[in-house]
ZADOTOR-743503 format. One record per residue (C-alpha): residue in three letters; z, y, x. Coordinates in steps of 0.1 Angstrom, whole numbers, padded with zeros to 4 digits, always signed. Example, Ala and Ser with C-alpha at 12.3 -4.5 7.8 and 13.67 -1.06 7.14 Angstrom:
residues 2
ALA+0078-0045+0123SER+0071-0011+0137
end
This chain:
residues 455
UNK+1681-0230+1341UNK+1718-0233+1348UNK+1739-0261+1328UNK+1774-0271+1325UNK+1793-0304+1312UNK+1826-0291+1298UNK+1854-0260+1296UNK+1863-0231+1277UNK+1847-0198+1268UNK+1868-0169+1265UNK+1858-0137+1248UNK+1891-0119+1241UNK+1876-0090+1224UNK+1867-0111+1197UNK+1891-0143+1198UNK+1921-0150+1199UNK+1918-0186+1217UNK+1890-0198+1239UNK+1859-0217+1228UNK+1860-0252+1242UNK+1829-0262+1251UNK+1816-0300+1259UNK+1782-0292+1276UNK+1757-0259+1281UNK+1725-0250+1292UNK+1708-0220+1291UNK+1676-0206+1308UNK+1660-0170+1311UNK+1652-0143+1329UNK+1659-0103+1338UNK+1646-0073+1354UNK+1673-0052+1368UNK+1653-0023+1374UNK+1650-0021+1334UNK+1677-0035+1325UNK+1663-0063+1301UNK+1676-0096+1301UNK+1664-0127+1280UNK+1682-0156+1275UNK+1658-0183+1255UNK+1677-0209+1259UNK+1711-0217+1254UNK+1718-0247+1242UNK+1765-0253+1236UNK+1779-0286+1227UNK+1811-0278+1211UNK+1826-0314+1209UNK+1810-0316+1172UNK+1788-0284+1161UNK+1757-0278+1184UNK+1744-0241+1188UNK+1709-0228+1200UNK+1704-0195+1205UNK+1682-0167+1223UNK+1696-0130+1231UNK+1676-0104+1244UNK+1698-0072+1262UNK+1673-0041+1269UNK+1684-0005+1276UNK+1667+0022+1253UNK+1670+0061+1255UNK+1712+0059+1266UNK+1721+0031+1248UNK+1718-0008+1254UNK+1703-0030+1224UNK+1712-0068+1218UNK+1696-0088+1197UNK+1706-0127+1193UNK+1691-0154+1170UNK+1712-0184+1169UNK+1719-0214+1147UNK+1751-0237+1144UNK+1747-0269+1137UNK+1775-0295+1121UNK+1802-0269+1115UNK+1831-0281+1094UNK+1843-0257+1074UNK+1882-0257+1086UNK+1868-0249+1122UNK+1847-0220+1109UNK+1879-0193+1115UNK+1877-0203+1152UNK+1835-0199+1156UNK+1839-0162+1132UNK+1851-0131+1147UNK+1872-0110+1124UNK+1856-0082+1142UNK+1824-0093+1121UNK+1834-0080+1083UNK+1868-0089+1086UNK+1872-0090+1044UNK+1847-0115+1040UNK+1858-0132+1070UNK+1895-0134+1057UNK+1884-0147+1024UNK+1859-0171+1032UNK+1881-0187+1061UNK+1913-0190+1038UNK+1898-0199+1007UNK+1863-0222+1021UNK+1879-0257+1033UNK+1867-0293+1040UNK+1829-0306+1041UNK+1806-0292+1064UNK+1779-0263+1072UNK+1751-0281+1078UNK+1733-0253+1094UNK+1742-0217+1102UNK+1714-0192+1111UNK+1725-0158+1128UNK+1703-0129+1134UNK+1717-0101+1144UNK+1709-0065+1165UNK+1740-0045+1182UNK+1734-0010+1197UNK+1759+0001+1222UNK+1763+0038+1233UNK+1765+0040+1271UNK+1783+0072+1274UNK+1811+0067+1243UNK+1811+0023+1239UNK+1809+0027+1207UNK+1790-0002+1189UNK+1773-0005+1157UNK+1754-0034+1141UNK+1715-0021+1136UNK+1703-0054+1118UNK+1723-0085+1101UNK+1714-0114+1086UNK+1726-0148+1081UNK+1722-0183+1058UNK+1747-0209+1059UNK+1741-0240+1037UNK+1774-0262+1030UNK+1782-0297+1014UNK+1814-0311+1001UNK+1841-0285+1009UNK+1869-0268+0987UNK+1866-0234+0967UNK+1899-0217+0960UNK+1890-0193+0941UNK+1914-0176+0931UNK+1950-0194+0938UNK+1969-0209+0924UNK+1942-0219+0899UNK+1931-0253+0912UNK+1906-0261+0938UNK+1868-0268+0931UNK+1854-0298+0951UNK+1827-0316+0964UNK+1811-0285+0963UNK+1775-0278+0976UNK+1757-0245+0981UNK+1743-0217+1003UNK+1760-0184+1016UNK+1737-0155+1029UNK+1751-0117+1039UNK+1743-0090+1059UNK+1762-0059+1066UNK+1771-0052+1037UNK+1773-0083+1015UNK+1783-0115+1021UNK+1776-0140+0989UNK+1772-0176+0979UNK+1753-0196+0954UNK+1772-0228+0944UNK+1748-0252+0929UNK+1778-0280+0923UNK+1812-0289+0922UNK+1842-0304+0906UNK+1875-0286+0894UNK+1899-0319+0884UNK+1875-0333+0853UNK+1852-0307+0847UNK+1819-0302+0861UNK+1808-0265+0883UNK+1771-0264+0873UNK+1768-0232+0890UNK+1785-0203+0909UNK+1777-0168+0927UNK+1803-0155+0948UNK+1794-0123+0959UNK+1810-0101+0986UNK+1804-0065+0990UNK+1813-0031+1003UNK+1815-0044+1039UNK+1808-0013+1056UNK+1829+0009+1039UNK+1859-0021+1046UNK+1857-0009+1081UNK+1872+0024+1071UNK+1911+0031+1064UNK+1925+0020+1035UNK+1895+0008+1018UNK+1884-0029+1012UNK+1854-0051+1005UNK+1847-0061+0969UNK+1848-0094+0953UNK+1829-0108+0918UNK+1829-0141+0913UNK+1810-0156+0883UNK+1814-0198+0875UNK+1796-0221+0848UNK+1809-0252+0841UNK+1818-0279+0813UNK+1843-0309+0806UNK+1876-0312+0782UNK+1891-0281+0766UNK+1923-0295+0775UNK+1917-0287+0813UNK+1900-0254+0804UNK+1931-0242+0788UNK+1956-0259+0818UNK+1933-0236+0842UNK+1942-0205+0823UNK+1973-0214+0820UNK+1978-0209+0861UNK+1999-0188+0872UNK+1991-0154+0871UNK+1974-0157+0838UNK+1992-0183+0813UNK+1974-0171+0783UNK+1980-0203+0765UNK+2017-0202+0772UNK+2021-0168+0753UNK+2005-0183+0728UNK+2024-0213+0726UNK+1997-0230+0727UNK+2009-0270+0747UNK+1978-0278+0764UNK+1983-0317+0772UNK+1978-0322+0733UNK+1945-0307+0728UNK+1914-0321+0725UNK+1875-0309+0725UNK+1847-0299+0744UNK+1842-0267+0764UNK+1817-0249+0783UNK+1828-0223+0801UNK+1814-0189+0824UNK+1846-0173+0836UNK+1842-0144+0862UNK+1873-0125+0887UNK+1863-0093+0903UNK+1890-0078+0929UNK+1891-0058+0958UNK+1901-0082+0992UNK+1935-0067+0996UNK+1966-0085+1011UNK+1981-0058+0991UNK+1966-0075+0958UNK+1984-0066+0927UNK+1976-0086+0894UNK+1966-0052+0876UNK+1938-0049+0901UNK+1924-0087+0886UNK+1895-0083+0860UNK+1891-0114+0844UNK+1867-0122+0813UNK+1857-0156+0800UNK+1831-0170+0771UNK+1834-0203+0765UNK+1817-0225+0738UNK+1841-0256+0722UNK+1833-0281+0703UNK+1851-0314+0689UNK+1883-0290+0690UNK+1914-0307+0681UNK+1947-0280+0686UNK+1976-0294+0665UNK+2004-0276+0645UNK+1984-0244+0656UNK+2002-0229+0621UNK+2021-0244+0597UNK+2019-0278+0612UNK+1980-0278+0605UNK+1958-0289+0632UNK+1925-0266+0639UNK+1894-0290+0645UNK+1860-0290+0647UNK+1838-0259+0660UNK+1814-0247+0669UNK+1842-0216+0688UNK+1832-0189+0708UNK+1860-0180+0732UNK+1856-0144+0748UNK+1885-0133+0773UNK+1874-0097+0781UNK+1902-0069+0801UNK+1931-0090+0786UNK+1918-0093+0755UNK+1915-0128+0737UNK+1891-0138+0707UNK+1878-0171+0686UNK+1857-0172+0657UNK+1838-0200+0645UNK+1834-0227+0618UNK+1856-0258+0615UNK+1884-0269+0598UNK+1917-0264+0598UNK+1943-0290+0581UNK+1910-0312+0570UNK+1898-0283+0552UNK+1869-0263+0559UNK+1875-0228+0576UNK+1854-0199+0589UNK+1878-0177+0617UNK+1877-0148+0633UNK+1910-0141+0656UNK+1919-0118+0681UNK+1952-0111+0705UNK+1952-0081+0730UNK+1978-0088+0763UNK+1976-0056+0772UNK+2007-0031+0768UNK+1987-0001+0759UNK+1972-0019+0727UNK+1973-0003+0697UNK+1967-0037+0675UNK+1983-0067+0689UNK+1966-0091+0668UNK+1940-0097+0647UNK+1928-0124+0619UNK+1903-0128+0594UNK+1899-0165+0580UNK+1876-0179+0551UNK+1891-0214+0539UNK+1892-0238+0514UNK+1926-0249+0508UNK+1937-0280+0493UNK+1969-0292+0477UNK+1982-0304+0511UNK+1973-0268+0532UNK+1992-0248+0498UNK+2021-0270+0502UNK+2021-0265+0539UNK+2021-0222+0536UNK+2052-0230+0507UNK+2033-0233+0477UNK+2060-0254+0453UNK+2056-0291+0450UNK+2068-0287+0413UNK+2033-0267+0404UNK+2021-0302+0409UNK+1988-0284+0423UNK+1954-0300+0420UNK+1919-0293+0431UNK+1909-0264+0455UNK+1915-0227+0465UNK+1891-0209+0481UNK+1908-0182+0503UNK+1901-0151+0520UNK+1929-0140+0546UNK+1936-0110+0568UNK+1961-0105+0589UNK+1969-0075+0616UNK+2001-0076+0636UNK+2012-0045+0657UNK+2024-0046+0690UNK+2061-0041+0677UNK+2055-0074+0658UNK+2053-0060+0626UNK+2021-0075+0608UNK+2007-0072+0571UNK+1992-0100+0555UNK+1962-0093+0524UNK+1954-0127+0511UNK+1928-0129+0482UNK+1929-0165+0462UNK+1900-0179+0439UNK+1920-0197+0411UNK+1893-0212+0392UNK+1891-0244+0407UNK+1929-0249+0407UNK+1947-0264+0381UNK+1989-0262+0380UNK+2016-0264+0364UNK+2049-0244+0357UNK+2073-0265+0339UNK+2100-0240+0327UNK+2069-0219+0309UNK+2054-0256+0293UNK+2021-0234+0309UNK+1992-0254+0328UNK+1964-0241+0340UNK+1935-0261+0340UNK+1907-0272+0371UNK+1877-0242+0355UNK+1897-0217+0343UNK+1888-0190+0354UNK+1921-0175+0377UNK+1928-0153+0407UNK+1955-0140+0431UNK+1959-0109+0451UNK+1990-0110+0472UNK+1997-0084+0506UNK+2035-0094+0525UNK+2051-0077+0557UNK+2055-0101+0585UNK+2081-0096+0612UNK+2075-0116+0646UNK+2053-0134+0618UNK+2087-0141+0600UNK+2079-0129+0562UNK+2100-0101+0555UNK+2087-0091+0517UNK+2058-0093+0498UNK+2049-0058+0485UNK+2023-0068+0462UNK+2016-0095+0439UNK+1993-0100+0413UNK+1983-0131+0399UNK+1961-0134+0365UNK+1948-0168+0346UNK+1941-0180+0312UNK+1975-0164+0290UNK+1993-0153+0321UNK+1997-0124+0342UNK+2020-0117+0371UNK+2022-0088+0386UNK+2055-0076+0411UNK+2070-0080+0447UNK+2095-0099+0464UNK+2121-0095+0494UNK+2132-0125+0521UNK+2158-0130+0540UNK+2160-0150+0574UNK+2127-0161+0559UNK+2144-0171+0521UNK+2135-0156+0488UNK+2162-0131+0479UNK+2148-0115+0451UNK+2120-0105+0431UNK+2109-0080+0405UNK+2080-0080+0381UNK+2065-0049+0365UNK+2046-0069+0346UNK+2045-0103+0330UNK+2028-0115+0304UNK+2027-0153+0290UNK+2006-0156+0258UNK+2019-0128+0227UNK+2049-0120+0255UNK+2052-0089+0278UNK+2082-0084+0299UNK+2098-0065+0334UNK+2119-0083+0351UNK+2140-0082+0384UNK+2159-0112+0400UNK+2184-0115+0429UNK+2195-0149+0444UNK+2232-0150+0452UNK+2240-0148+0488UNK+2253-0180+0508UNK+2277-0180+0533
end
């Protein structure tokens, strides 16, 4: 048994800085005819974390075989860079140093079996295994998204994989119910110009508002390109967002796969269009290879709606954006899309929309009306159209940069009137108008109309 109170421990090969040490012991025996040696044990205080650990060194056939069982005790996570050899899967050992911080490893268990050539040196690792359980540290995930905290868990790897199961945590005000982080391709890493893997997969729950703020981080701001101002949202979400990327220094943001599918519920996203606010849910969310969808039930301007929305990011898409909504618009949702105050509109419409928008911005809107509960008005026509009568519309427009640019097809029929034509805008402004056919009681009639320009 030989025993020490306090110094350093150097091992160049595989750190940079000495191991300060507050106290050893360490017992065993060897044969040097055979060339075995057994340490069972060493016992190192360092100033905090306690290891114990037995080694066994035997020669076999030309080569020398080492096998060590240890476990660390106490090890704060921001000291783990200085107990971890990068020469031990130097990926993994790169993330988790740089991106694991704070709290504490409770335990570390290392088992592990080395084979060294005699006549070449070269060494390779015949057996790994480890399990580390933590408490309370920091996750950066992937920065600069925020930090999860007060996270506990367990990591395991070998050599090949190196992955953790998160059973709790915080990121700001919503709660991590779960996480794997998982860590492969270790071996290959070791080679030239290839890399470990990562896939990271995270459950967790709180205020929509801080869901969208998260995906709003730099490199992804998918709310931003929506327009889409996060502080005045409100809602429920629970979320299970995944990354997968190789552990490059080199990392470019093509090389990010992201996806998301999130539930929300109690939405509240103001002036989403038209100044109407879309509420309620249940939404699904799915973010899948830069693609973002919602459908659901709710409401949208108080009035009930059933959505279906879509927006590709990517440049190669071949359809920008996508919408099909079922709604029940009132008075005040017609006034808000431009329907005319002076119809003096009453009752309900029950609406069927589709719109598809290309990636040049140029979109084409088919909207499909139910009249028949909707009673108007047109003044200069003494017409009204009462709540019953039966009525419908069929109207398709070209949107640009979802700007209206015409509507190519209108046709409107109700009780003594018929309206069928198009229409062109200007800067968003009727311009003109022409009717192929219009009927109003005994009358038929084509007409065209051009507003005067202004300027």
């Amino acid at each position: 048994m030989v025993g020490a109170e306090s110094g350093e421990a150097s091992f160049r090969d595989c750190f940079a800085t000495p191991l300060a040490i507050k106290g050893l012991s360490a017992g065993g025996n060897g044969d040097v005819a055979t060339g075995r040696l057994s340490v069972d044990k060493l016992r190192v205080n360092f100033g905090g974390p306690q290891l114990a650990a037995t080694a066994r060194l035997e020669r076999k056939e030309g080569q020398r075989q080492v096998t060590v069982q240890a476990e660390l005790l106490a090890m704060p996570m921001d000291a783990l860079h200085d107990y971890w050899t990068p020469k031990l899967a130097p990926d993994a050992q790169g993330w988790v140093t740089t991106n694991l911080s704070k709290g504490i490893a409770d335990k570390a268990t290392l088992d592990i079996a080395l084979m060294q050539d005699d006549a070449t040196g070269a060494v390779r690792i015949e057996k790994l295994g480890s399990v580390i359980d933590f408490q309370d540290i920091s996750v950066d995930y992937f920065p600069p998204l925020p930090q999860v905290t007060g996270v506990d868990g367990q990591a395991t790897y070998d050599a090949d994989n190196f992955n953790l199961k998160i059973t709790s945590g915080t990121l700001q005000d919503m709660k991590v119910s779960k996480s794997d982080i998982k860590i492969s391709n270790l071996k290959a890493a070791t080679l030239p110009n290839d890399h470990a893997k990562i896939d990271i997969d995270v459950t967790l729950a709180g205020p929509l508002k801080t869901a969208l703020a998260v995906i709003d981080s730099e490199p992804l701001k998918y709310p931003t390109q929506l327009g889409l101002q996060s502080k005045d949202v409100g809602g429920q979400a629970s979320v299970d967002v995944s990354f997968a990327f190789p552990l490059t220094k080199a990392l470019e943001i093509d090389d990010v796969v992201v996806s998301a599918d999130a539930s929300v519920s109690d939405a509240s996203l103001p002036d989403i269009v038209a100044g109407q606010t879309l509420a309620g849910g249940p939404y699904r969310v799915l973010l899948d290879k830069g693609r973002l969808s919602v459908d659901g039930n709710g409401t949208f301007g108080g009035a009930p709606i059933k959505l279906d929305w879509s927006k590709d990011f990517n440049e190669s898409a071949k359809e920008a954006m996508a919408l099909k909504a079922t709604l029940t618009a009132a008075p005040q949702q017609l006034a808000a899309f431009g329907v005319p105050e002076a119809l003096k509109a009453e009752g309900f419409m029950p609406l069927e929309v589709a719109y598809n928008e290309q990636p040049d911005g140029n979109g084409t809107l088919d909207l499909k009306g139910d009249l028949t509960p909707l009673a108007f008005t047109i003044d200069a026509l003494s017409y009204t159209k009462t709540s019953g009568a039966p009525g419908a519309l069929l109207l398709t427009a070209a949107l640009e940069k979802q700007e209206i640019t015409a509507i190519t097809a209108i046709n409107l029929t109700a009780p003594d009137l018929t309206v069928q034509g198009k229409a062109g805008f200007s800067d968003g402004v009727l311009n003109s108008a022409s009717f192929s056919n219009f009927k109003f009681g005994q009358t038929e009639a084509a007409a065209e109309i051009t507003t005067p320009a202004t300027g």
